[in-house]
N, C-alpha and C positions, 0 to 999 in steps of 0.2 A: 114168630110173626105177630103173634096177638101183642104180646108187651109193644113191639114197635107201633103198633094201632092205637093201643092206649095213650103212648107216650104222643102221639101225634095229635090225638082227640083232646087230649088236656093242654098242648101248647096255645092251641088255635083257640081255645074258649080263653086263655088267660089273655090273648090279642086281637084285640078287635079291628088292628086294621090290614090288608092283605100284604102289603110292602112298606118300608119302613127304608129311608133314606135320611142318609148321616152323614155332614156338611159339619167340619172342621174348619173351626176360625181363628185367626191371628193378624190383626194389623192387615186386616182383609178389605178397607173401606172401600177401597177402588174397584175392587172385583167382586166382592161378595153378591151384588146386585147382579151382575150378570149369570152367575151361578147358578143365585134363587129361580130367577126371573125366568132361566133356563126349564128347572124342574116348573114353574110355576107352565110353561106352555107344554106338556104334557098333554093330550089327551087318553084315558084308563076308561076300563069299565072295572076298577077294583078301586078301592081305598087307600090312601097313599098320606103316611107320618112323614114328618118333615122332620126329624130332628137336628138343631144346629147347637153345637159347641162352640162357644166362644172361650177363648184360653185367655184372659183379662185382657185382653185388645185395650191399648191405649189411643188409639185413635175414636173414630164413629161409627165403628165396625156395628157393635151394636144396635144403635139408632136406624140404621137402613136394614138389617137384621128384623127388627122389630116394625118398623114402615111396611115392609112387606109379609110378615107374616100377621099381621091384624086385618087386612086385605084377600089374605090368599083365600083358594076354595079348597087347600088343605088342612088337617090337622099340623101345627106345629109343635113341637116341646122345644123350648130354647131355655139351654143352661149355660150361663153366663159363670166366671170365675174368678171370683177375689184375687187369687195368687195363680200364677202359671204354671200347670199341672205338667205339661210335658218338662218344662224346665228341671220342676220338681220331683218327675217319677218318671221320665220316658215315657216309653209305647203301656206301661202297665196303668196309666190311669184311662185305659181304653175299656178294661174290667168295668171302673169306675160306672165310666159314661153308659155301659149298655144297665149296668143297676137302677142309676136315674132315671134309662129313658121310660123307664114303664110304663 
């Protein structure tokens, strides 16, 4: 029981925020806003990451991506991607995505 104590004490100091929500995008411009806009009416009495993956959306997925997360009253991390990860690696560039959200 002590190791698991440990192990819990040290995760929480490396994350400062209490929940962490992760929004996958693709050629999402028509919905992605309803999504955000979704998480965005939330009310918490915790801290809440916004993380969005964009998989190289050729559209403006992006753009309204980014419109509302310079606005929001959350933290964002928005990783956008040159070349299309799932194309290129399945479900394993999911590894990937939780290394960058840091």
């Amino acid at each position: 029981m002590k190791k698991l104590n440990k192990i819990r004490r040290t995760f929480s100091k490396q994350h400062v925020h209490d929940c962490t929500v992760v929004v996958l995008a693709f050629n999402a411009e028509h919905f992605i806003a309803d999504c955000l806009l979704s998480i965005e009416s939330q009310v918490t009495n915790f801290s809440i990451k916004v993380l969005v993956h964009d998989d190289c959306s050729t559209d403006e997925t992006v753009r309204v991506i980014n419109n509302i997360a310079s606005t929001s009253k959350f933290d964002y991390h928005v990783i956008t991607e040159k070349e299309n990860q799932f194309k290129k690696n399945g479900f394993d560039f999911a590894y990937r995505l939780y290394q960058l959200s840091g």
